[in-house]
C-alpha positions in Angstrom: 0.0 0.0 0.0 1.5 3.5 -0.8 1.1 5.8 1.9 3.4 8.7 -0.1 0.0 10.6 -0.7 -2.2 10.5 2.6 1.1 12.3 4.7 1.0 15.8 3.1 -3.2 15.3 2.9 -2.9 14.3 6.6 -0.2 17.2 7.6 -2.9 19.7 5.3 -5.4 18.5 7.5 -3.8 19.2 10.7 -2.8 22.5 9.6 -6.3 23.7 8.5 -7.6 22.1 11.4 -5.1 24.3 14.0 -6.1 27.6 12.1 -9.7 26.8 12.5 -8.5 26.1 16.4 -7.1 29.8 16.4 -6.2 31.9 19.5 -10.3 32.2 20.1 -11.5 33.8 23.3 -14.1 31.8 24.5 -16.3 33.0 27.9 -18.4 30.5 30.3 -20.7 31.7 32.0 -20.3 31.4 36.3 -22.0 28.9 38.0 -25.5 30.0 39.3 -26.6 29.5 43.1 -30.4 30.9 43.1 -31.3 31.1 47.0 -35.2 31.1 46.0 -37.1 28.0 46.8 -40.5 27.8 45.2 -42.8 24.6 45.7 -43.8 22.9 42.2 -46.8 21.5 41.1 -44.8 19.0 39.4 -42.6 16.2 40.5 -40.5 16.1 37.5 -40.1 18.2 34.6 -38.6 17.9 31.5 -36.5 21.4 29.8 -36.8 21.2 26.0 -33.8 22.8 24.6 -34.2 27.0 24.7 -35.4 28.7 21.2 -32.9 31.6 20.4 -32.9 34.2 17.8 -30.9 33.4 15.1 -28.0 36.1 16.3 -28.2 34.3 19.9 -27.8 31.2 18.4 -24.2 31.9 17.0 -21.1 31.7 19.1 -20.6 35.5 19.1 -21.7 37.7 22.4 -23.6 40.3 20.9 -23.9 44.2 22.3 -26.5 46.3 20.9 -25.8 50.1 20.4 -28.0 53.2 21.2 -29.6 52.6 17.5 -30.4 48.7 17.9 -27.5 47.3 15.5 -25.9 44.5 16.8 -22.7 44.1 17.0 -20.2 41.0 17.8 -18.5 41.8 21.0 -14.9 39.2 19.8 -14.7 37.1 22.1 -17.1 33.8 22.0 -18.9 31.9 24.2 -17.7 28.6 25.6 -20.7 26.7 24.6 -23.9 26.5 22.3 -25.9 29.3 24.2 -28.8 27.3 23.6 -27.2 24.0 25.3 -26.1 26.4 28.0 -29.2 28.3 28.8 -31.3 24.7 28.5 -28.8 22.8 31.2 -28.5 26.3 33.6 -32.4 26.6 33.2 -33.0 22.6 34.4 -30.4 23.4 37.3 -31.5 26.2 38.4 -35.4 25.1 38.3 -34.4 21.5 40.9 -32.4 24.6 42.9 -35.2 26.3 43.1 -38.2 23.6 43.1 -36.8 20.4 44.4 -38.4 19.0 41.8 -36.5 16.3 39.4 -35.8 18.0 36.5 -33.6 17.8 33.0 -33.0 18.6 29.3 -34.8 17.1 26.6 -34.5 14.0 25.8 -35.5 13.3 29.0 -33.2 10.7 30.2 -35.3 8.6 33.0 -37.8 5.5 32.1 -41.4 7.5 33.0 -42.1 10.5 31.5 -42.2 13.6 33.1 -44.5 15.3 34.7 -45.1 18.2 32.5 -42.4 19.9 29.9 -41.4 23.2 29.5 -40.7 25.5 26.3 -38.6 28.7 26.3 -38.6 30.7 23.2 -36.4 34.0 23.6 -36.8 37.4 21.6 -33.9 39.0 23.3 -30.4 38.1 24.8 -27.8 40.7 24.5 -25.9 43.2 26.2 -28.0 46.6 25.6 -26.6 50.3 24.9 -28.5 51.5 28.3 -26.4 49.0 30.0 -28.1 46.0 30.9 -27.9 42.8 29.6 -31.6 41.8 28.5 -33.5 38.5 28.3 -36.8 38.3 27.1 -39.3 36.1 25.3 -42.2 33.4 26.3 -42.5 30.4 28.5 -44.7 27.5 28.1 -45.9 24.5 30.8 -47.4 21.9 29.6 -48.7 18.8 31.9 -48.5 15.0 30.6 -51.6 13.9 31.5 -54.0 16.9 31.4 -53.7 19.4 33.7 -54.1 23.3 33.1 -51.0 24.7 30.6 -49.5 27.6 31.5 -47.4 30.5 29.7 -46.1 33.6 30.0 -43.9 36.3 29.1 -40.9 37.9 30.9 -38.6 40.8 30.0 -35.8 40.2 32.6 -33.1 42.9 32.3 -29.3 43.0 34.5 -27.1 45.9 35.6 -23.8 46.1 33.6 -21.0 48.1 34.2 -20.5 50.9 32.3 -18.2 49.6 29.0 -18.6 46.3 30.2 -16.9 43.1 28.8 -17.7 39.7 28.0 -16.8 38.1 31.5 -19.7 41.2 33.0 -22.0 40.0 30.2 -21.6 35.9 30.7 -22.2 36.8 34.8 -25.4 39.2 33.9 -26.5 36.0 31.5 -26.4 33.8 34.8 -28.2 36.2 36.7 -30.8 37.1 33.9 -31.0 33.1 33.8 -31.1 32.1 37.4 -33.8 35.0 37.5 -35.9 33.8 34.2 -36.0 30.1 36.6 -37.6 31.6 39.5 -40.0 33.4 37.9 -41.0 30.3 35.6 -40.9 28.5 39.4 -43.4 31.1 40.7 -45.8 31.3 37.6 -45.3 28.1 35.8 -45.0 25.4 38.2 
C-alpha cells in the first residue's frame, strides 16, 4: 500500500484544522446559586432545549448600540448558548423547586410530569447598559392538567463599558432569574 499521498493530505489536515483552532476567546458563564425556593406543582419536569434568535444562536456575544445594530463583542462563548441556557435553566429550576428536573431527551424510564418551552426574543448586552433576556415560556402537563405560559422581560445591571466576562455573569443572573419566575408562575 502506498502511503506517499495521505502524509502531506494528513499534515494539510492538521494545519487547516489548527487555524480553524485559532487563538479564540471563549467566555463560560459562572456557576449559578439561586437562593429562591418555590414549591412545584410537578414532580418532575422535563426542559426542552431553549429557542434563540438566530443572532443568539451563534457563538458570538452580541452588544446592541443606542440605534439597535448588533454588534459582535470578539470574544465567543464557551458553549452552544442554547445548550447552555437549557442545562443552567433545568439546574437552576431542581435549585429552586426540588423537583426532578432535565434537558430534553428526558433521560429517566417515565415520563415527566409536565415539559417546559422557552422561546427567547432577546439576549444581548444593551446600549442602556443591561444585559436583557426576554421572550415566552410554556408549561405543559402530561396527563392533562391546566397549561400555562407567560412572558418575561428580565433585564441586568452592567457596568459601564462592560466586557464579556460582566455580560456571561449578567446571562447567569438574567438566567437564574428567568428560573424563579418560571418556578413562581409556571409550576
Amino acid at each position: 500500500m502506498d502511503m506517499n499521498w495521505t502524509t502531506p493530505l494528513g499534515a494539510l489536515a492538521l494545519t487547516v484544522l489548527a487555524a480553524c483552532g485559532g487563538g479564540d476567546i471563549r467566555y463560560a458563564t459562572p456557576p449559578s446559586a439561586p437562593e429562591a425556593r418555590v414549591g412545584s406543582a410537578y414532580a418532575t419536569l422535563e426542559v426542552v432545549e431553549v429557542q434563540l434568535p438566530t443572532y443568539a444562536a451563534s457563538e458570538d456575544i452580541f452588544v446592541a448600540d443606542a440605534g439597535g445594530a448588533l454588534t459582535a463583542l470578539g470574544p465567543l462563548w464557551a458553549d452552544d448558548p442554547a445548550r447552555a441556557m437549557t442545562l443552567q435553566l433545568a439546574r437552576d429550576l431542581s435549585a429552586i423547586t426540588g423537583a426532578q428536573v432535565a434537558p430534553e431527551p428526558w433521560p429517566f424510564r417515565d415520563y415527566a410530569a409536565a415539559k417546559l418551552d422557552v422561546r427567547l426574543e432577546d439576549m444581548l448586552a444593551t446600549a442602556a447598559g443591561t444585559f436583557r433576556l426576554s421572550g415566552q415560556f410554556f408549561v405543559a402537563p402530561d396527563d392533562g392538567g391546566r397549561d400555562r405560559s407567560g412572558r418575561f422581560a428580565i433585564e441586568v445591571p452592567l457596568a459601564e463599558d462592560a466586557d464579556a466576562a460582566s455580560i456571561a455573569a449578567a446571562r447567569s443572573a438574567a438566567v437564574s432569574q428567568l428560573a424563579e419566575d418560571i418556578a413562581r408562575r409556571g409550576l
